[in-house]
GUTI-890252 format. One record per atom (N, C-alpha, C): x, y, z. Coordinates in steps of 0.1 Angstrom, whole numbers, plus 5000, padded with zeros to 4 digits. Last residue first. Example, Ala and Ser with C-alpha at 12.3 -4.5 7.8 and 13.67 -1.06 7.14 Angstrom:
BEGIN
512849785071 513749895071 512950005079 513249435078 512349555078 513249675078 
// end
This chain:
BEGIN
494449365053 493649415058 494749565062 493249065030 494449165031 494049275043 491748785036 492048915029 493249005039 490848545051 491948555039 492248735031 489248665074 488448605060 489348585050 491348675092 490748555093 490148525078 493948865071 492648865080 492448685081 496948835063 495648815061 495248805074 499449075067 498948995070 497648965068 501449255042 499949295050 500049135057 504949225037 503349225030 502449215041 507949285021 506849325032 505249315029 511149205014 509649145016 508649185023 513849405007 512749315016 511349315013 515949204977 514449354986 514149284995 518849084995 517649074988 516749154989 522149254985 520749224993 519749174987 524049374964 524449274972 523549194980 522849614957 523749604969 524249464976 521049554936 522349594935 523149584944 518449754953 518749594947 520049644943 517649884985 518349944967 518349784962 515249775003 516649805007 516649794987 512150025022 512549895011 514349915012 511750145043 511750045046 512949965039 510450385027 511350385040 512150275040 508050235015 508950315008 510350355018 506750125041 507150055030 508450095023 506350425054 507350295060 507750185048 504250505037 505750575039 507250455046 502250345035 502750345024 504550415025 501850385061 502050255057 503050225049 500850655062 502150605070 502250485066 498950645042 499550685045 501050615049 497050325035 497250445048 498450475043 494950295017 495750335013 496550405026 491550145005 492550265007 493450195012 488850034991 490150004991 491050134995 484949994996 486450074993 487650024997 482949845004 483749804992 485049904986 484349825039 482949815027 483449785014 486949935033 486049995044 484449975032 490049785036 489349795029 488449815042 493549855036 492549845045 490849865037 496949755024 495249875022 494649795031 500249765011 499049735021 498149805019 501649604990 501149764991 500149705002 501049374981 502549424983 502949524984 499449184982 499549224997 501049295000 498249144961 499349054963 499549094975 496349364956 495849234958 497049104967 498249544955 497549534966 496349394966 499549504928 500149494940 499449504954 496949514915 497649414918 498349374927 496349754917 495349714927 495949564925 498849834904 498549914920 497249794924 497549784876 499049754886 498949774900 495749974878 495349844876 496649744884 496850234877 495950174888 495650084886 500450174872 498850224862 497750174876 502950444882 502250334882 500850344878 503550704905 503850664890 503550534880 502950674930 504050594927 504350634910 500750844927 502150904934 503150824931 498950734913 499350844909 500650874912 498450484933 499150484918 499950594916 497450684951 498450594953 499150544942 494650724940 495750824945 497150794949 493650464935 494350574921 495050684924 493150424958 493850314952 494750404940 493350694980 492550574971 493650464967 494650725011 494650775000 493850644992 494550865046 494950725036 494550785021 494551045066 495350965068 495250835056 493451415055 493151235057 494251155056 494151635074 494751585065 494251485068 491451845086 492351815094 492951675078 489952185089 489952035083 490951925084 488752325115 489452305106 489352115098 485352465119 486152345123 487252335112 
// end
């Protein structure tokens, strides 16, 4: 059976890529300013999320404000 690419990454694999300390990272994902989906007590990291964000954001300097992008809370208040 081939193995097929996982569609999300950890908390620390996502640091990693941004260049950032995983403690920062689970900030900004606390703040809801990196999206994640949590599965039990794990915290990941979708992919395409993370792409669209990075896609998304607008240069500062341009005269713009960043855009604002953040997860919507679940009913339990969390991030999802």
């Amino acid at each position: 059976m081939d193995e097929q690419p996982r569609p999300t990454l950890s908390v620390a694999e996502t640091a990693a890529f941004l260049e950032i300390s995983r403690n920062f990272c689970y900030e900004l994902v606390r703040r809801r300013e990196i999206p994640a989906i949590r599965f039990g007590p794990r915290l990941t990291v979708p992919k395409k999320a993370l792409n669209d964000l990075l896609t998304i954001g607008v240069p500062l300097g341009q005269g713009q404000e960043p855009v604002d992008i953040r997860c919507p809370k679940s009913a339990s208040g969390r991030a999802h």
